[in-house]
C-alpha positions in Angstrom: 10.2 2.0 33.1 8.4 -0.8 31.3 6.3 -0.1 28.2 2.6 0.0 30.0 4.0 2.6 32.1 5.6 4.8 29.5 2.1 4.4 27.6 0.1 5.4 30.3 2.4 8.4 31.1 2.3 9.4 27.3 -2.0 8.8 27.6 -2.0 11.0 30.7 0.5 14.2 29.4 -2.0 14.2 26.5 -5.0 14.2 28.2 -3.4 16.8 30.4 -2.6 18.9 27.3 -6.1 18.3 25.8 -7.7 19.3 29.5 -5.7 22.5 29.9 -6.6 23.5 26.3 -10.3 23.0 27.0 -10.4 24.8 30.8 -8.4 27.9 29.2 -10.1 28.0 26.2 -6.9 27.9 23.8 -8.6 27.8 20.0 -6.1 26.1 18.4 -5.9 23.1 21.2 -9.5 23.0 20.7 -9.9 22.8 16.9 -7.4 20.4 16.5 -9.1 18.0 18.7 -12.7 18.4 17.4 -10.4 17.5 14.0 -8.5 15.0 15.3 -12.1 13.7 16.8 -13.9 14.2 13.1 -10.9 11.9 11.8 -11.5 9.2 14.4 -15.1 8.0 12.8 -13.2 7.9 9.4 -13.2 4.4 8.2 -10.5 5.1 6.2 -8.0 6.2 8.8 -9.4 3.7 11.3 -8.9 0.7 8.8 -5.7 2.2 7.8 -3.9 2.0 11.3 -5.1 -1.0 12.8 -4.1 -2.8 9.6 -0.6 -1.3 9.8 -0.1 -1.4 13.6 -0.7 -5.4 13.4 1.3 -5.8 10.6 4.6 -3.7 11.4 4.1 -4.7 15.1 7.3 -6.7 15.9 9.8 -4.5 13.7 12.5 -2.4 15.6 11.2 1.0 13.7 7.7 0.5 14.6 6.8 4.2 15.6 9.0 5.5 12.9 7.3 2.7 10.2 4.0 4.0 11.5 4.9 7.9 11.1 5.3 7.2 7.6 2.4 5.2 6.8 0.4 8.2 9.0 2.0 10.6 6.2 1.0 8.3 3.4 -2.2 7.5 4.3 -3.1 11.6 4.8 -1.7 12.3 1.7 -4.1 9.5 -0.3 -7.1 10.4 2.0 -7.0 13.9 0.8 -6.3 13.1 -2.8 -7.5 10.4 -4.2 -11.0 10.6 -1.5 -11.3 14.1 -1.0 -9.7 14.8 -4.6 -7.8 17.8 -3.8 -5.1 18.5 -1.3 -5.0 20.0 2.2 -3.6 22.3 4.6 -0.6 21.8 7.3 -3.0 21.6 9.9 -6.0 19.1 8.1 -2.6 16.8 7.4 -1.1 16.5 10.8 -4.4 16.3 11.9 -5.0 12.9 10.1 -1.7 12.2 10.9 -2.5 12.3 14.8 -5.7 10.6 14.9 -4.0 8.0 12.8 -0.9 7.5 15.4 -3.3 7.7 18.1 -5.5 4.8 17.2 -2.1 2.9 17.2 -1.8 3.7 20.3 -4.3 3.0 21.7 -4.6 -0.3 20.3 -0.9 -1.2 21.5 -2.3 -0.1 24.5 -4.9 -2.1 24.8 -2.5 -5.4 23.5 -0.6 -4.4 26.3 -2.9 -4.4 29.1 -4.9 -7.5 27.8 -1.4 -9.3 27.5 -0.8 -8.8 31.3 
C-alpha cells in the first residue's frame, strides 16, 4: 500500500471513530473533539506543527520526531502561556490536534505532489 492510501485509510478510521462517537452520543469521544477542535484555532499549536512537519520532513523518525515535539510543545503551551500545568486529557488533547495538523498537511503534500 503506498503512503496516500495508508493516509486516507488512517483519515477515514478516524472520522469513523469521531462519527460513531457523535451518533451514540459517547461523552468522552465528544469532549475530546470539541478540545481537540478548541486547540485547532490555537496559533500556537498551528505554528508549532507546520514549522516542525516541514522541517523534520525527510528524516526516517518523522512520526516519532513529531510525537516528541507534540509532547514539548503541550508542555510549554500550558506553562509558560497558560502559566500552570494541565491534566492527562488537556495534554493529549494538544498533543492530537498537534499530530493531526501534520497530517493533514503531509496529506495535502501528498495529494498536491501527484
Amino acid at each position: 500500500m503506498n503512503k496516500t492510501k495508508s493516509y486516507f485509510t488512517i483519515l477515514i478510521a478516524v472520522t469513523a471513530v469521531i462519527a460513531v462517537g457523535y451518533i451514540f452520543n459517547i461523552a468522552n469521544i465528544i469532549y475530546f473533539t470539541k478540545q481537540c477542535l478548541n486547540y485547532a484555532g490555537n496559533n500556537v499549536i498551528a505554528t508549532s506543527a507546520a514549522v516542525c512537519a516541514f522541517i523534520f520532513l525527510g528524516n526516517k523518525s518523522y512520526w516519532l520526531i513529531l510525537s516528541g515535539c507534540a509532547a514539548a510543545t503541550s508542555l510549554l503551551f500550558q506553562f509558560v502561556i497558560n502559566g500552570h500545568g494541565a491534566g492527562l486529557i488537556t495534554t493529549l488533547a494538544q498533543m492530537a490536534t498537534f499530530l493531526s495538523l501534520a497530517f493533514l498537511m503531509n496529506l495535502v503534500k501528498l495529494i498536491i505532489n501527484k
